[in-house]
C-alpha positions in Angstrom: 0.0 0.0 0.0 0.9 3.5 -1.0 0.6 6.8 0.7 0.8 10.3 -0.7 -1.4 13.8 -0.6 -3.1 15.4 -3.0 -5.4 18.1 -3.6 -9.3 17.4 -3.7 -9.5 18.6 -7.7 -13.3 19.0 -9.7 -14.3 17.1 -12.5 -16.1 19.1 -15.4 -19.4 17.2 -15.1 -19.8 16.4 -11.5 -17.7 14.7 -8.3 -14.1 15.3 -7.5 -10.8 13.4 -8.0 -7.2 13.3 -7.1 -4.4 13.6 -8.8 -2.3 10.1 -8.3 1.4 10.9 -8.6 2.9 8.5 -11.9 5.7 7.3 -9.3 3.1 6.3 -6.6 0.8 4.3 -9.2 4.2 2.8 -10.6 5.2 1.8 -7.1 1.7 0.4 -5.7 1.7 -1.3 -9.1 -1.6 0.0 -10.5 -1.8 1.6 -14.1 -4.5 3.1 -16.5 -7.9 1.6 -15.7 -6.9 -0.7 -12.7 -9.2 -0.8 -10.3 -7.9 0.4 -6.9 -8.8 0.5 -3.0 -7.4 2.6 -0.3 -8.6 5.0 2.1 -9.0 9.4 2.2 -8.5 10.5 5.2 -8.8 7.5 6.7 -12.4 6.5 5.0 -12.2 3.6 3.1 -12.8 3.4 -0.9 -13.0 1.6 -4.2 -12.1 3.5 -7.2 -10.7 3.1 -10.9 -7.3 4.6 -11.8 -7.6 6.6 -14.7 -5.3 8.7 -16.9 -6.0 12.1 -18.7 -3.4 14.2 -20.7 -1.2 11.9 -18.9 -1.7 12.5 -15.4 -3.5 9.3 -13.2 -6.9 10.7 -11.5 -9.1 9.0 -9.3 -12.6 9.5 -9.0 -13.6 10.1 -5.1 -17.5 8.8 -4.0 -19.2 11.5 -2.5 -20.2 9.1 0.2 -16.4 8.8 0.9 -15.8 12.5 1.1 -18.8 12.9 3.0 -17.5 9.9 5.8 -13.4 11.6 5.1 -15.1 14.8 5.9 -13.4 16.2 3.1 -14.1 19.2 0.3 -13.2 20.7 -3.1 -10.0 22.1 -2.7 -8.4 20.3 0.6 -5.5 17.9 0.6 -6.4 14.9 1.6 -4.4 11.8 2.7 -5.1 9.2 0.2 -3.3 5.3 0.1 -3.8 3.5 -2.8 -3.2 -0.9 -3.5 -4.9 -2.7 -6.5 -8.5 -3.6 -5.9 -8.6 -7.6 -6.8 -11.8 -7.9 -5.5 -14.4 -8.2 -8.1 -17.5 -5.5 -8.2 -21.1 -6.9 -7.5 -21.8 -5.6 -10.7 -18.7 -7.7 -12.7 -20.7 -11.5 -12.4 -23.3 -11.2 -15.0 -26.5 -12.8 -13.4 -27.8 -16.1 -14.5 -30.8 -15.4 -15.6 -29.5 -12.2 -17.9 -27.0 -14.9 -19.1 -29.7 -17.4 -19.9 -31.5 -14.8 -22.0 -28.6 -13.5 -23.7 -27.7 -16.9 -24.6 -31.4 -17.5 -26.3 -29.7 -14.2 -28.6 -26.9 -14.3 -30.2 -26.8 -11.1 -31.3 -27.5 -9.2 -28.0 -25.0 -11.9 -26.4 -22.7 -10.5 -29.3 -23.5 -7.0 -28.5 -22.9 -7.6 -24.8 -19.6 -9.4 -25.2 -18.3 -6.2 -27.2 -19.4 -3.6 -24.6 -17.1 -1.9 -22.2 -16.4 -3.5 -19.0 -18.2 -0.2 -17.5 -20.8 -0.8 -19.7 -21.2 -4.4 -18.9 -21.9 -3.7 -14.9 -24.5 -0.7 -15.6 -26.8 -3.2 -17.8 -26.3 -5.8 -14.7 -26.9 -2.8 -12.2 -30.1 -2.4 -13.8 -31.1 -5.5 -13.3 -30.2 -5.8 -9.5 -31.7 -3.1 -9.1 -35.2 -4.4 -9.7 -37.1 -4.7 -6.4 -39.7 -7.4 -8.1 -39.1 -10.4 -10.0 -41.4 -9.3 -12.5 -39.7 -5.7 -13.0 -36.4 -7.7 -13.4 -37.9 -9.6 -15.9 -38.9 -6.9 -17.7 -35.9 -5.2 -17.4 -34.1 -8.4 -18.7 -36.3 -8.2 -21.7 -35.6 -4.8 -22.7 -31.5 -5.2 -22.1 -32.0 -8.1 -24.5 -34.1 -6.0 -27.3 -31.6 -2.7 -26.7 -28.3 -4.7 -27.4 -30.3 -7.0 -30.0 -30.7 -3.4 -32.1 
């Protein structure tokens, strides 16, 4: 695990980041994209490493700031170690896989979206309270990719 400081920075369409020095991502052996886990001020998080222009960021949950007690513009302490843990979001449910499996296409479609885009079809699905919302929302991720 890693530690450094950086400032609480925005970004242009909403939340904050930080600024991960190249040497501290190099040394806690994480690089573009990796997902990553740590703390801000001593709140715990989960996050994806990113790089922009050349310079890592990492996106900071408002629910973290909130618990680091944290705002634009501080420096906050931040560690940082690869995340191996898998998200909720990254196991495609059976019965999404059963129906994408009865379509080829969408299954296609599916197979070719971004890892990102993967979990936010899966995360609307979990997200369905009823069975029968789930279904339906099944039936529509199926149609939408089949397009």
């Amino acid at each position: 695990m890693k530690r450094f400081t950086a400032r609480l920075e925005p970004v242009s369409h909403g939340g904050m980041f930080v600024a991960v020095p190249a040497a501290v991502a190099e040394a806690a052996g994480v690089a573009h994209a990796a997902r990553v886990r740590g703390s801000v001020n001593g709140a715990s998080y989960r996050s994806s490493l990113m790089k922009y222009s050349g310079v890592f960021h990492m996106h900071v949950h408002k629910a973290t700031l909130a618990e680091a007690g944290a705002k634009l513009g501080d420096r906050v302490r931040v560690t940082i170690e690869p995340d191996p843990e898998p998200l909720p979001t990254d196991a495609v449910p059976p019965d999404l896989s059963r129906a994408l499996a009865r379509a080829p296409s969408a299954k296609a479609a599916f197979a070719a979206l971004a890892p990102s885009h993967r979990r936010e079809h899966v995360k609307y699905i979990l997200d369905a309270k009823k069975p029968e919302t789930r279904a339906r929302r099944i039936a529509k991720t199926v149609a939408d990719l089949s397009a």
